[in-house]
PDBQT receptor file of N, H, CA, C and O in Angstrom, charges set to zero:
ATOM      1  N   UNK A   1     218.233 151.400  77.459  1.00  0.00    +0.000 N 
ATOM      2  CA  UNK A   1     219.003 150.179  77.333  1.00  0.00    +0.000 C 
ATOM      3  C   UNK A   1     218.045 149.033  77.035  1.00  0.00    +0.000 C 
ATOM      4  O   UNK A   1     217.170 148.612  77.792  1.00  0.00    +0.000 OA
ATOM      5  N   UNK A   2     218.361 148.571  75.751  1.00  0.00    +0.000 N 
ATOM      6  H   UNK A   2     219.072 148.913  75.136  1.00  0.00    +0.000 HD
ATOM      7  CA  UNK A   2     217.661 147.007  75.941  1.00  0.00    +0.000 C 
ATOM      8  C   UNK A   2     218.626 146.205  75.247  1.00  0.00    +0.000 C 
ATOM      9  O   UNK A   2     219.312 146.227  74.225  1.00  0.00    +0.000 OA
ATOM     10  N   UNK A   3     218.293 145.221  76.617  1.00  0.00    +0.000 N 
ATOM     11  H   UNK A   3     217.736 145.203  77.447  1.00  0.00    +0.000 HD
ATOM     12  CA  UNK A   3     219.061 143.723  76.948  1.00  0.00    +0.000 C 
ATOM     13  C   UNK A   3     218.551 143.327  76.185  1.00  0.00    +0.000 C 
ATOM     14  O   UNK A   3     217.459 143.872  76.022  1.00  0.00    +0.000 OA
ATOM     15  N   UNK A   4     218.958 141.900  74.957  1.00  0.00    +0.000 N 
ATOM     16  H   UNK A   4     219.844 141.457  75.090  1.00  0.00    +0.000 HD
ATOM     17  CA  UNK A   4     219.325 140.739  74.910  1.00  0.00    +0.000 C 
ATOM     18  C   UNK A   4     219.089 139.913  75.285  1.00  0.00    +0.000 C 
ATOM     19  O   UNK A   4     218.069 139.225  75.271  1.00  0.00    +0.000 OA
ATOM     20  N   UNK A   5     220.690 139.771  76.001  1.00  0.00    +0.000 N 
ATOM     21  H   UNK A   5     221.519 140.330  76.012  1.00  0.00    +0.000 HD
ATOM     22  CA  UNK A   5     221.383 138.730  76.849  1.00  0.00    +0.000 C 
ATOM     23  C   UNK A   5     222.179 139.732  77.817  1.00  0.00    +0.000 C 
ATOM     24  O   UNK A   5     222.425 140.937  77.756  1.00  0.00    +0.000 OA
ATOM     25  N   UNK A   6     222.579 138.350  79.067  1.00  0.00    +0.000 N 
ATOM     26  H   UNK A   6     222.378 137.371  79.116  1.00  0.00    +0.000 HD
ATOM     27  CA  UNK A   6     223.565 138.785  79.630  1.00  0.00    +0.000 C 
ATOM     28  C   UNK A   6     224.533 137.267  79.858  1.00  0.00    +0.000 C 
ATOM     29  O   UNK A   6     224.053 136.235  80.327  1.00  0.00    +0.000 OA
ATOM     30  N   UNK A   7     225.793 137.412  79.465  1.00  0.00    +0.000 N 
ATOM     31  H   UNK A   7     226.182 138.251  79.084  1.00  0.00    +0.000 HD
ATOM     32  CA  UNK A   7     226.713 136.805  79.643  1.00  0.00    +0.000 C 
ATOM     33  C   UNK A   7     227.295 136.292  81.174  1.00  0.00    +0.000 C 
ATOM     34  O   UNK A   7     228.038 137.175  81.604  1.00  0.00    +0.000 OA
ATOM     35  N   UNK A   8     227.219 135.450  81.875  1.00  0.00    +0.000 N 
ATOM     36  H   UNK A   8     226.615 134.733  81.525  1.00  0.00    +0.000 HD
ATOM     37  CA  UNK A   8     227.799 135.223  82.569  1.00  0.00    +0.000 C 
ATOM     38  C   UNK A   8     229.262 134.368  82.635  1.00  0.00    +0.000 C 
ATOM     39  O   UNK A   8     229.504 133.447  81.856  1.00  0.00    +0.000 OA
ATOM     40  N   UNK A   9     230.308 134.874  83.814  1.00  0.00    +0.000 N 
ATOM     41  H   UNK A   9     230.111 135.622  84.447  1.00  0.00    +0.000 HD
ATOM     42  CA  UNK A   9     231.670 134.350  83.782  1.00  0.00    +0.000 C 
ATOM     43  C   UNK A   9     232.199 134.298  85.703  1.00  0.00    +0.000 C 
ATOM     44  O   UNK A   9     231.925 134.947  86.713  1.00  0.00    +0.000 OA
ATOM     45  N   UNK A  10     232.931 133.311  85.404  1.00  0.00    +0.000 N 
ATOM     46  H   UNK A  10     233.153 132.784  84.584  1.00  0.00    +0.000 HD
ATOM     47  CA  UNK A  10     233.338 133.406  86.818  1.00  0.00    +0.000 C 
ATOM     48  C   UNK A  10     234.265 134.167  87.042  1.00  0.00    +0.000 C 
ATOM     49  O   UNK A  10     235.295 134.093  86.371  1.00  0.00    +0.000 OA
ATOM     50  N   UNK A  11     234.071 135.339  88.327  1.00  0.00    +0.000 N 
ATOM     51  H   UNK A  11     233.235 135.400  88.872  1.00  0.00    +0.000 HD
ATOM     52  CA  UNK A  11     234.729 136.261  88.577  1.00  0.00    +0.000 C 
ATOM     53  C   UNK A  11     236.352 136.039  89.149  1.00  0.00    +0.000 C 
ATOM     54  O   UNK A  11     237.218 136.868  89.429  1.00  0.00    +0.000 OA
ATOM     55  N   UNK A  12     236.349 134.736  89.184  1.00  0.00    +0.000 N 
ATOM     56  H   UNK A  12     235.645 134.062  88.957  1.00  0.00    +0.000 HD
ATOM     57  CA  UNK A  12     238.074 134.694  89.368  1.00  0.00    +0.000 C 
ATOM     58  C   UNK A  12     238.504 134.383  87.774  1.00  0.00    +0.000 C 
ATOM     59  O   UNK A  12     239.295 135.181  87.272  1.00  0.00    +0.000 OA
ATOM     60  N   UNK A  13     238.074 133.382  87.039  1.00  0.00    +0.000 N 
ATOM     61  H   UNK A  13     237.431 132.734  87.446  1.00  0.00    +0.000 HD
ATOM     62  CA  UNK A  13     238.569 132.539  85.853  1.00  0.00    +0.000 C 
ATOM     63  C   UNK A  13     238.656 133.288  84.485  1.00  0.00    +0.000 C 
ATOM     64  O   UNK A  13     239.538 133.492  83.651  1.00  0.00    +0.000 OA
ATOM     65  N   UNK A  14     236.868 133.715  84.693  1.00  0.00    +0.000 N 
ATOM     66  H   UNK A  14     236.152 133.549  85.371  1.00  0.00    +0.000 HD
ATOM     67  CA  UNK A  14     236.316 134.932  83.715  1.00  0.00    +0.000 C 
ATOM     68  C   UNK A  14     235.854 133.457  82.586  1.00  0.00    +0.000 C 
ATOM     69  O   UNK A  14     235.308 133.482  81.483  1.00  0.00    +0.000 OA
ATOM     70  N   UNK A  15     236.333 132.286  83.405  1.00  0.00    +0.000 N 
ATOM     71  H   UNK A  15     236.777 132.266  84.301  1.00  0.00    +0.000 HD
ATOM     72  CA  UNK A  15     235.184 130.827  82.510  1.00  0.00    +0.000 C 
ATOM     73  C   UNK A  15     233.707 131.575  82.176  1.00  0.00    +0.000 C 
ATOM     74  O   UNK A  15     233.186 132.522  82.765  1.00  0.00    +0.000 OA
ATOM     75  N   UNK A  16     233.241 130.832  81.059  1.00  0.00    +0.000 N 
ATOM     76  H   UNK A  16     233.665 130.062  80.580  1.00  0.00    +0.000 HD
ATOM     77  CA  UNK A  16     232.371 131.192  81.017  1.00  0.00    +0.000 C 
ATOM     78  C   UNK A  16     231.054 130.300  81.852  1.00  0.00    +0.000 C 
ATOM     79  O   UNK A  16     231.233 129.085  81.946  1.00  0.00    +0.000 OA
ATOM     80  N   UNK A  17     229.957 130.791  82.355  1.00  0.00    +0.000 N 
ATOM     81  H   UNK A  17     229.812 131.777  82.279  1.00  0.00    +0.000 HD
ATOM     82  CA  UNK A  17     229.622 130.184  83.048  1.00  0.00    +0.000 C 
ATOM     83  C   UNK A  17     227.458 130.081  83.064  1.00  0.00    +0.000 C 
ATOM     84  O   UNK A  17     226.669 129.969  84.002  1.00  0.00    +0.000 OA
ATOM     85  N   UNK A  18     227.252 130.190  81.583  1.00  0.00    +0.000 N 
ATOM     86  H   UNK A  18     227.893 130.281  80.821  1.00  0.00    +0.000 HD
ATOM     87  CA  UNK A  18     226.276 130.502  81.385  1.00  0.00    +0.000 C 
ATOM     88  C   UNK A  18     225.924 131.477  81.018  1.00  0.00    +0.000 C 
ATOM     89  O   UNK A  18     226.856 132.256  80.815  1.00  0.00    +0.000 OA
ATOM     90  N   UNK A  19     224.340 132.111  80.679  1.00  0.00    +0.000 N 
ATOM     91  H   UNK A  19     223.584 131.478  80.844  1.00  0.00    +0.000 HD
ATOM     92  CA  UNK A  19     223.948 133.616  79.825  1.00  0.00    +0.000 C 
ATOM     93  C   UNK A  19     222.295 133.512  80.613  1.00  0.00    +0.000 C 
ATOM     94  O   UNK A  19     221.729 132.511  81.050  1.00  0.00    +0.000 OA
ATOM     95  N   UNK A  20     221.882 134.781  80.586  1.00  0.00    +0.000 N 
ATOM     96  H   UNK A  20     222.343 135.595  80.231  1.00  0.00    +0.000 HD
ATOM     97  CA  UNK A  20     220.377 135.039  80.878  1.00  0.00    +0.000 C 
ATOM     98  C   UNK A  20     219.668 135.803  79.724  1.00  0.00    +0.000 C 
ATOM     99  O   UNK A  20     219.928 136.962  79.400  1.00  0.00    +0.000 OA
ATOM    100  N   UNK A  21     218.567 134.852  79.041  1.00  0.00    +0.000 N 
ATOM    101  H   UNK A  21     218.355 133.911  79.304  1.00  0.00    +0.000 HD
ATOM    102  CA  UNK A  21     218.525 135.251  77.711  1.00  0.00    +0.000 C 
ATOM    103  C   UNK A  21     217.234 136.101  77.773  1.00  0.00    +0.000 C 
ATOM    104  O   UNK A  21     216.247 135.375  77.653  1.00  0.00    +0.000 OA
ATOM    105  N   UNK A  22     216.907 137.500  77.934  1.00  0.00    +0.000 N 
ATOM    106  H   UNK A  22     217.708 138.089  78.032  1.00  0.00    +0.000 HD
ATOM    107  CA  UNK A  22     215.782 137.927  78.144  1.00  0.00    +0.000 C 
ATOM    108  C   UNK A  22     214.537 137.331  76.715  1.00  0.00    +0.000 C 
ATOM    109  O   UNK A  22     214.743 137.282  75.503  1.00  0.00    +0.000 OA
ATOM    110  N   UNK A  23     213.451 137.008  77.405  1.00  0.00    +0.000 N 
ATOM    111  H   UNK A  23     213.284 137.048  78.391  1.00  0.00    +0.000 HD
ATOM    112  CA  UNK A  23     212.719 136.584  76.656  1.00  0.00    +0.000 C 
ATOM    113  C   UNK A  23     211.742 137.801  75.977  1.00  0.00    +0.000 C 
ATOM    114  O   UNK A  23     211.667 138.077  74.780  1.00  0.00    +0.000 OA
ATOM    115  N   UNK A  24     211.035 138.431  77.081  1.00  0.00    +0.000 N 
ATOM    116  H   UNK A  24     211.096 138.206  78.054  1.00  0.00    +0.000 HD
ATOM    117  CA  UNK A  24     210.072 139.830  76.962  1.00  0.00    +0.000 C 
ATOM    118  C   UNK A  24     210.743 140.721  77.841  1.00  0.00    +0.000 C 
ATOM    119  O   UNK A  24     211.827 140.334  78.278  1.00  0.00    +0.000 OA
ATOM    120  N   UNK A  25     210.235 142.060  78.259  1.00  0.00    +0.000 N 
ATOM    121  H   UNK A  25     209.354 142.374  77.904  1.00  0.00    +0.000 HD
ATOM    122  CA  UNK A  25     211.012 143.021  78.432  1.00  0.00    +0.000 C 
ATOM    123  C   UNK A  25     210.664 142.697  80.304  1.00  0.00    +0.000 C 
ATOM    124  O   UNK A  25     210.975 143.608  81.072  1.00  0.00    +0.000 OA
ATOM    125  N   UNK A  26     210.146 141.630  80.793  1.00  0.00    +0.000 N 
ATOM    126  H   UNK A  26     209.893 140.890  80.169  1.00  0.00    +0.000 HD
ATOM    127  CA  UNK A  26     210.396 141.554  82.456  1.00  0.00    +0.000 C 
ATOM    128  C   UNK A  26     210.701 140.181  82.307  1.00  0.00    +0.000 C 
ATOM    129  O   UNK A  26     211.014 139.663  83.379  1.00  0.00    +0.000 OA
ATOM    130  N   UNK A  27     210.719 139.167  81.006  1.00  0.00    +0.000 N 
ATOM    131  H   UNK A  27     210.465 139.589  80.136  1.00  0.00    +0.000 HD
ATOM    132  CA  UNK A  27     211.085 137.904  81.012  1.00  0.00    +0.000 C 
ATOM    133  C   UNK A  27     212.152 137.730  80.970  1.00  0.00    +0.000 C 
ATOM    134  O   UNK A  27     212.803 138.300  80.094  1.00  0.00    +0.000 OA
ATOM    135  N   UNK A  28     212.885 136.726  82.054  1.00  0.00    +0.000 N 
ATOM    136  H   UNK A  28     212.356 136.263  82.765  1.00  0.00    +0.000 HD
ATOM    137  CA  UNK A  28     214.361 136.384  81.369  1.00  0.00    +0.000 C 
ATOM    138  C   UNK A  28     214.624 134.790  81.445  1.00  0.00    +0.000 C 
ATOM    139  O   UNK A  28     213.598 134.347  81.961  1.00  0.00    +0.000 OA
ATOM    140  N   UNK A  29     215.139 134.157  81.289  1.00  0.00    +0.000 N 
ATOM    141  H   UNK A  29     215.973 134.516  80.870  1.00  0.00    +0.000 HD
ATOM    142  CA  UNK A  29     215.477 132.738  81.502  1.00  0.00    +0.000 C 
ATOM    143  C   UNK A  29     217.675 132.039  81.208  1.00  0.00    +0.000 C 
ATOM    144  O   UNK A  29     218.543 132.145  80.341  1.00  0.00    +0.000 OA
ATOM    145  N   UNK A  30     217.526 131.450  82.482  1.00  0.00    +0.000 N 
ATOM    146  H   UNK A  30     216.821 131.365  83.186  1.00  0.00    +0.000 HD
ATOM    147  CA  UNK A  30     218.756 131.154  82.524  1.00  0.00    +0.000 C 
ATOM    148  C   UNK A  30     219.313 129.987  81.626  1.00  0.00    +0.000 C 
ATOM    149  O   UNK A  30     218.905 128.850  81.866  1.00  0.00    +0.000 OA
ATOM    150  N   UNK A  31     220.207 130.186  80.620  1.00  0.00    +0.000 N 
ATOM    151  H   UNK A  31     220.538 131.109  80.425  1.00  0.00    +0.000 HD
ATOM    152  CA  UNK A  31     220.984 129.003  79.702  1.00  0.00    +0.000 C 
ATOM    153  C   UNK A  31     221.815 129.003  79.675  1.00  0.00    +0.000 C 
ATOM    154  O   UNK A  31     222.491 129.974  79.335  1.00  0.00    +0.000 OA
ATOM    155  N   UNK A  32     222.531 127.200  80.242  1.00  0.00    +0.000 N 
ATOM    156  H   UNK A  32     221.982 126.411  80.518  1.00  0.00    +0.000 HD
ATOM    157  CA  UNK A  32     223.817 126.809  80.164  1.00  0.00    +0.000 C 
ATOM    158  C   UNK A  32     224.202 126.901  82.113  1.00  0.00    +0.000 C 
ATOM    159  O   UNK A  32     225.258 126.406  82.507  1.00  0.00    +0.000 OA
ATOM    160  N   UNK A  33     223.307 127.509  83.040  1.00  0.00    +0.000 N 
ATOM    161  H   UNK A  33     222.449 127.911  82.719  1.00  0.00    +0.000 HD
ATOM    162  CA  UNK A  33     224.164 127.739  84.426  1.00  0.00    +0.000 C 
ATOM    163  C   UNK A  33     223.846 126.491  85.095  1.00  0.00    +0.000 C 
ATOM    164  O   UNK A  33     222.966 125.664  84.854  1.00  0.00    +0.000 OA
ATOM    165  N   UNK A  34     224.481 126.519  85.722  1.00  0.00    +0.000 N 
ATOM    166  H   UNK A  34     225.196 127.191  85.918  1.00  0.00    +0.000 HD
ATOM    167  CA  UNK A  34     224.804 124.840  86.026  1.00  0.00    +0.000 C 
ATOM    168  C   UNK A  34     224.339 124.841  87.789  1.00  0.00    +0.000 C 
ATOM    169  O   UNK A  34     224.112 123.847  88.480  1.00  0.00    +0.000 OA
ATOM    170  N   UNK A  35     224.288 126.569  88.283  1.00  0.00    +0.000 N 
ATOM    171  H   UNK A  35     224.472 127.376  87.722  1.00  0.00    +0.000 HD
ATOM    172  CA  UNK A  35     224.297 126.386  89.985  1.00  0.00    +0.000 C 
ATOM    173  C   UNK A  35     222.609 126.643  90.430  1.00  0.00    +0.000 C 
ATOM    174  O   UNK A  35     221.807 127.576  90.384  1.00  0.00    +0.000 OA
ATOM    175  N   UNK A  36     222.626 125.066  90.924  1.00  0.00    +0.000 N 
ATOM    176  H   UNK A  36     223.277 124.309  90.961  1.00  0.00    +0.000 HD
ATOM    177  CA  UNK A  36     220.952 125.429  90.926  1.00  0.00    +0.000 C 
ATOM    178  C   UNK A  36     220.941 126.336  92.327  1.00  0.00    +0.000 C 
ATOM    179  O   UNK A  36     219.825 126.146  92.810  1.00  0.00    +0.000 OA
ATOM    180  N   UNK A  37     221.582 127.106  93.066  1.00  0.00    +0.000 N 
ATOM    181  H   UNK A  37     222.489 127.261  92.674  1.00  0.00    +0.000 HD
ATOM    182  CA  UNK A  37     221.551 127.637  93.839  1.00  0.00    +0.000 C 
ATOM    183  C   UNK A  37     221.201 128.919  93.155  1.00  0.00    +0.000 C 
ATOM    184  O   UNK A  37     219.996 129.156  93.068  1.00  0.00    +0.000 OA
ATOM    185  N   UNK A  38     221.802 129.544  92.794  1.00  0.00    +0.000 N 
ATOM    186  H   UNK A  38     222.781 129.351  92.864  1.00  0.00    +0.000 HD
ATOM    187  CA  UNK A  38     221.853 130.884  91.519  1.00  0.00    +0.000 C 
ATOM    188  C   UNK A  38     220.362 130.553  91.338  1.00  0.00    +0.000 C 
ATOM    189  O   UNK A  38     219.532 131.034  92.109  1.00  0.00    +0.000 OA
ATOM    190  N   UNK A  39     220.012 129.733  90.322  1.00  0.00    +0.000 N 
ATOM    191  H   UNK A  39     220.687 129.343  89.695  1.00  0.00    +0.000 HD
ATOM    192  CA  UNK A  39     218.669 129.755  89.767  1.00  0.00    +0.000 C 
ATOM    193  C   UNK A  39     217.295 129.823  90.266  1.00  0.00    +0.000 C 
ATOM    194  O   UNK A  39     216.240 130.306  89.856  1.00  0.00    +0.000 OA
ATOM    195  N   UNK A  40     217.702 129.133  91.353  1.00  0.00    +0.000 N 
ATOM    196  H   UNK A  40     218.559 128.741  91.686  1.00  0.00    +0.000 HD
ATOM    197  CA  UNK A  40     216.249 128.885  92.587  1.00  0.00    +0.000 C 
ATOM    198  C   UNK A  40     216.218 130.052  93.473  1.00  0.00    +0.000 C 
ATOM    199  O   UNK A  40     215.155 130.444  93.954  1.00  0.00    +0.000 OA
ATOM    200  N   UNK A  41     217.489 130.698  93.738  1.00  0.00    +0.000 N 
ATOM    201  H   UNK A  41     218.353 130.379  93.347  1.00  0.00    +0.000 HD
ATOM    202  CA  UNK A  41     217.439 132.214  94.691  1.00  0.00    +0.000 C 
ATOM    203  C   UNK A  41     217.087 133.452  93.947  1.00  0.00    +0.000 C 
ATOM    204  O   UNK A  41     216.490 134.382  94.488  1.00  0.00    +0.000 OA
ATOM    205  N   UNK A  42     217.538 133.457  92.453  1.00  0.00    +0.000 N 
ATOM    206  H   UNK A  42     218.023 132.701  92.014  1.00  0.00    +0.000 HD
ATOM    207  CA  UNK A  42     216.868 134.432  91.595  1.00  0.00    +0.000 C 
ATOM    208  C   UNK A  42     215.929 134.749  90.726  1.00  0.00    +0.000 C 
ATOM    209  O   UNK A  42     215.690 135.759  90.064  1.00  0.00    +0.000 OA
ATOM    210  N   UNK A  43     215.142 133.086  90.913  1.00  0.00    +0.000 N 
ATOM    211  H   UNK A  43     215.337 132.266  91.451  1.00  0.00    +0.000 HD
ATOM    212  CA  UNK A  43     214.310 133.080  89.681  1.00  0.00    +0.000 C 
ATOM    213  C   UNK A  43     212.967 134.218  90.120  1.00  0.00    +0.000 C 
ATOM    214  O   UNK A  43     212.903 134.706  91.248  1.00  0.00    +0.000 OA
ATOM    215  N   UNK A  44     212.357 134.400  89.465  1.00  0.00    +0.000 N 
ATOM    216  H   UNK A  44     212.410 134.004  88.548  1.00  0.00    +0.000 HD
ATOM    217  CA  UNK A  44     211.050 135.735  89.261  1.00  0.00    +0.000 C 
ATOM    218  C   UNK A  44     211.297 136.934  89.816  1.00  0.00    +0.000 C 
ATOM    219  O   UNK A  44     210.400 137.647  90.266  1.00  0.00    +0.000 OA
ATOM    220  N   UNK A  45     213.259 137.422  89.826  1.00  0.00    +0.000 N 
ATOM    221  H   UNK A  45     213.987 136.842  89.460  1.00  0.00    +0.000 HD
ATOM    222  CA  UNK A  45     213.576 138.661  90.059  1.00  0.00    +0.000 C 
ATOM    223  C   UNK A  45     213.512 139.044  89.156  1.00  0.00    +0.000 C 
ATOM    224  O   UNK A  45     213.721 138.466  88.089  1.00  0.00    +0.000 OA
ATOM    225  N   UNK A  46     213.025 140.748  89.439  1.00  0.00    +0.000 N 
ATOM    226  H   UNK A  46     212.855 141.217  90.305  1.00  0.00    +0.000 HD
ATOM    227  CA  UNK A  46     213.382 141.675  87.939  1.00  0.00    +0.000 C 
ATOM    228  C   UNK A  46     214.993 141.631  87.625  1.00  0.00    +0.000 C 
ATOM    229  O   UNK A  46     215.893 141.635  88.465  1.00  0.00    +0.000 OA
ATOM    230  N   UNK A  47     215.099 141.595  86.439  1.00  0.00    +0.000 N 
ATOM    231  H   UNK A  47     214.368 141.592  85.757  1.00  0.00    +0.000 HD
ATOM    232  CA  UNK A  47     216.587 141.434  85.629  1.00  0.00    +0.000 C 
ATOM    233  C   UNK A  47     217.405 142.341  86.524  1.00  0.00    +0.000 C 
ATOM    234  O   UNK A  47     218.427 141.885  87.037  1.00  0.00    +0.000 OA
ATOM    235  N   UNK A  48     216.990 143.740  86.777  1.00  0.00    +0.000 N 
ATOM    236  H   UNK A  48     216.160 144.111  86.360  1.00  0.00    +0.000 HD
ATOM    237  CA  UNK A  48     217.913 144.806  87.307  1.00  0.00    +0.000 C 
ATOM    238  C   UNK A  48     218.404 144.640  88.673  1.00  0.00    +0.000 C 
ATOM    239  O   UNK A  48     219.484 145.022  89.123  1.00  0.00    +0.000 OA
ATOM    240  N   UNK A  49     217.143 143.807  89.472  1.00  0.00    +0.000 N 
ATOM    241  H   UNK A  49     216.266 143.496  89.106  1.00  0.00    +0.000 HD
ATOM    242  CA  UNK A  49     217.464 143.175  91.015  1.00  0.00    +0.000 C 
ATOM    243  C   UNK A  49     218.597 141.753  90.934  1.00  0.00    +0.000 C 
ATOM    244  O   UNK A  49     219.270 141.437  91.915  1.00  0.00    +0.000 OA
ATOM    245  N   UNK A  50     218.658 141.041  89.688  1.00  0.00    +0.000 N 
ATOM    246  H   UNK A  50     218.112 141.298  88.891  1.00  0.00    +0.000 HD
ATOM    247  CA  UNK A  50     219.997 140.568  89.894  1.00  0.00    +0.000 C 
ATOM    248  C   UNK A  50     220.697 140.300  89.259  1.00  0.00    +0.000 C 
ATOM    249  O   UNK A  50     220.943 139.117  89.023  1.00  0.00    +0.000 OA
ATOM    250  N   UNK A  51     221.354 141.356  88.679  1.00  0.00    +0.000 N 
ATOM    251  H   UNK A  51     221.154 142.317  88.871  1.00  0.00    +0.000 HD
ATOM    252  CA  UNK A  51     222.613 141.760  87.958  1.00  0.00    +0.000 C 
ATOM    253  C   UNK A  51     223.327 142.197  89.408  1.00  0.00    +0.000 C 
ATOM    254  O   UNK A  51     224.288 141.525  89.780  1.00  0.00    +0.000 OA
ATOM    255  N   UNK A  52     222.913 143.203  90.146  1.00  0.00    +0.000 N 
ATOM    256  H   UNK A  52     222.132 143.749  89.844  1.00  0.00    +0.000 HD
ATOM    257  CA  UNK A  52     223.789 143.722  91.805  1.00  0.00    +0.000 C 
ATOM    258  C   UNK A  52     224.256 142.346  92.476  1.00  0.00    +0.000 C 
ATOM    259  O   UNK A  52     225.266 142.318  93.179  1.00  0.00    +0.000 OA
ATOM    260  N   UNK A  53     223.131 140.690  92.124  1.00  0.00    +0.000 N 
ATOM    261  H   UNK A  53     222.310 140.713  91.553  1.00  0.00    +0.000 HD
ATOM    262  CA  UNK A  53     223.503 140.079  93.227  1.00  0.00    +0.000 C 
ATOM    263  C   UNK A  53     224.389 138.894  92.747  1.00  0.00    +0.000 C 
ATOM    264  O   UNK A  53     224.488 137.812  93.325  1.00  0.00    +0.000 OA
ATOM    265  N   UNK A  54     225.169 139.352  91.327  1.00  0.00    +0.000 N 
ATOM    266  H   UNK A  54     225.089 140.231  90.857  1.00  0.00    +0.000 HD
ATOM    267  CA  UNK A  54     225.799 138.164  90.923  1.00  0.00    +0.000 C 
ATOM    268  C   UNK A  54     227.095 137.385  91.227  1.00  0.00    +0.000 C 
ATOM    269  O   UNK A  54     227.608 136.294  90.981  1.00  0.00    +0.000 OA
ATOM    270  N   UNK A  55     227.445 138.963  92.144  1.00  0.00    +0.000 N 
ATOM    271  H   UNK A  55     227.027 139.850  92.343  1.00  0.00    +0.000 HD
ATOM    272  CA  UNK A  55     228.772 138.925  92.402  1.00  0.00    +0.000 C 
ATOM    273  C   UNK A  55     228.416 137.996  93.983  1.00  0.00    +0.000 C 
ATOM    274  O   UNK A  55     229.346 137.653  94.713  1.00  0.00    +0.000 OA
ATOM    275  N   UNK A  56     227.373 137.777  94.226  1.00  0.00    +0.000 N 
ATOM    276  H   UNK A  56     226.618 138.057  93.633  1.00  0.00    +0.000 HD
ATOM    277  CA  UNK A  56     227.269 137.078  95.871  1.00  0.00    +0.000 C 
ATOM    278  C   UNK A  56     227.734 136.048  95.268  1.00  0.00    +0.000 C 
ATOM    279  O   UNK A  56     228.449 135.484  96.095  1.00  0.00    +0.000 OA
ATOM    280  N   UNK A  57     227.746 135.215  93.864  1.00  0.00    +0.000 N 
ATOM    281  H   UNK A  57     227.165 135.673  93.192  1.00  0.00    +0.000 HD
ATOM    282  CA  UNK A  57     227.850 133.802  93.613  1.00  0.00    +0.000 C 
ATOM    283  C   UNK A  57     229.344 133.801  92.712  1.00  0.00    +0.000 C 
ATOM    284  O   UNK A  57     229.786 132.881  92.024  1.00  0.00    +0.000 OA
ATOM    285  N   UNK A  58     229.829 134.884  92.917  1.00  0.00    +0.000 N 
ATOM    286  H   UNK A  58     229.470 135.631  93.477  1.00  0.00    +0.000 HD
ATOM    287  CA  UNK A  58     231.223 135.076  92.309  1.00  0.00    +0.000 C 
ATOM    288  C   UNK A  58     231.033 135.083  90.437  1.00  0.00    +0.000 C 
ATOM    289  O   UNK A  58     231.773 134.511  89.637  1.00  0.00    +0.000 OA
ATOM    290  N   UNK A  59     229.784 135.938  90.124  1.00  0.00    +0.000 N 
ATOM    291  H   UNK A  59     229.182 136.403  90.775  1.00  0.00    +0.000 HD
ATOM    292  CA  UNK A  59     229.895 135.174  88.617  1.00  0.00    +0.000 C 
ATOM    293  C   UNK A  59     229.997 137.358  88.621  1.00  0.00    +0.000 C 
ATOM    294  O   UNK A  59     229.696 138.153  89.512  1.00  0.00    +0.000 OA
ATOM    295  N   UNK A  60     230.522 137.577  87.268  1.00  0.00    +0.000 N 
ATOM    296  H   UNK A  60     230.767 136.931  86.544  1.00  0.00    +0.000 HD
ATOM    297  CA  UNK A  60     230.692 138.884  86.678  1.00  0.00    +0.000 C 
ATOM    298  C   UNK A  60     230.013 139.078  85.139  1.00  0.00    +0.000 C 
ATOM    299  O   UNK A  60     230.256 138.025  84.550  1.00  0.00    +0.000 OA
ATOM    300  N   UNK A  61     229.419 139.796  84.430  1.00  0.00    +0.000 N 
ATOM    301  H   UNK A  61     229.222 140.652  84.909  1.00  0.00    +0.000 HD
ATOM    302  CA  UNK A  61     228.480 139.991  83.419  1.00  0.00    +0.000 C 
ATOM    303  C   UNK A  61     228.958 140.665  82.809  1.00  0.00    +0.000 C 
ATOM    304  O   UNK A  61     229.783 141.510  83.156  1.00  0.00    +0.000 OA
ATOM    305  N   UNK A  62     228.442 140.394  81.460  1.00  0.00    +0.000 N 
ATOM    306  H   UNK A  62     227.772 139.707  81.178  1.00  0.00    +0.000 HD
ATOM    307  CA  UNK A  62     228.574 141.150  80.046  1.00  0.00    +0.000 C 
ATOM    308  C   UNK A  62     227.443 141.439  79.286  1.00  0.00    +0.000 C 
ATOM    309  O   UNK A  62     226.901 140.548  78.632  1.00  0.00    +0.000 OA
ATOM    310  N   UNK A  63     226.951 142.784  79.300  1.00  0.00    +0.000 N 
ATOM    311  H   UNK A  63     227.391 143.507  79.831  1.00  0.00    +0.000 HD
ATOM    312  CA  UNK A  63     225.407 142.671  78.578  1.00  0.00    +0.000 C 
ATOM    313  C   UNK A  63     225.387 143.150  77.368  1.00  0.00    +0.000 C 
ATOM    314  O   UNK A  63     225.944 144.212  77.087  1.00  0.00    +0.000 OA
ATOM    315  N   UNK A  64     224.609 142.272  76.329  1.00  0.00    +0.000 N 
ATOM    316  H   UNK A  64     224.157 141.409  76.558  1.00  0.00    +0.000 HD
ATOM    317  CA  UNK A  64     225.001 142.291  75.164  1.00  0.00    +0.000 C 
ATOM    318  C   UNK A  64     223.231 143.126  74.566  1.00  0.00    +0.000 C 
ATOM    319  O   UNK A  64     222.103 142.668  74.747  1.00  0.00    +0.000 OA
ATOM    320  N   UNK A  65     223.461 143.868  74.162  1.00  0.00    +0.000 N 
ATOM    321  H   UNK A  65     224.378 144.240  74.015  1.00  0.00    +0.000 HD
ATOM    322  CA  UNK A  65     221.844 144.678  73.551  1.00  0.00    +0.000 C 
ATOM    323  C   UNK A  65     221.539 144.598  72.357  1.00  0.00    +0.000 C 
ATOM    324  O   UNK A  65     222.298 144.272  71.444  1.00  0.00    +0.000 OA
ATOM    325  N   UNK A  66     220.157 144.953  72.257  1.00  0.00    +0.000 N 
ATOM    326  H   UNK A  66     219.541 145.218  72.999  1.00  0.00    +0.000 HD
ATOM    327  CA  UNK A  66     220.058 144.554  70.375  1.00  0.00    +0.000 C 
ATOM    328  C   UNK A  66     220.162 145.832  69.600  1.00  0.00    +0.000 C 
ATOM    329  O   UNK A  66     220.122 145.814  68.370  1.00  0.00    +0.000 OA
TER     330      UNK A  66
């Protein structure tokens, strides 16, 4: 599997609610999310450690590959 992106949406609305745009294959960076809570609790996780924890912030994913 190689990521992209991953789409984020809010898991009640399915709004969209930002994307994590992998940069290199352990780089990723968050565009468009607005919850600096999200950003500051996940930043320098590996991608795969939080995709499991997105649903703690109610957001649901779409991963888009090249």
């Amino acid at each position: 599997m190689n990521i992209k992106e991953v789409k984020l949406y809010d898991a009640d609305t399915l709004e969209y609610a930002g994307s994590m745009v992998v940069v290199k294959k352990n780089e990723w960076n968050y565009v468009d999310v607005k919850d600096k809570h999200l950003t500051e609790a996940t930043k320098d996780m590996p991608l795969k450690s939080v995709l499991p924890c997105l649903i703690s912030f109610n957001l649901v994913y779409d991963i888009i590959e090249e």
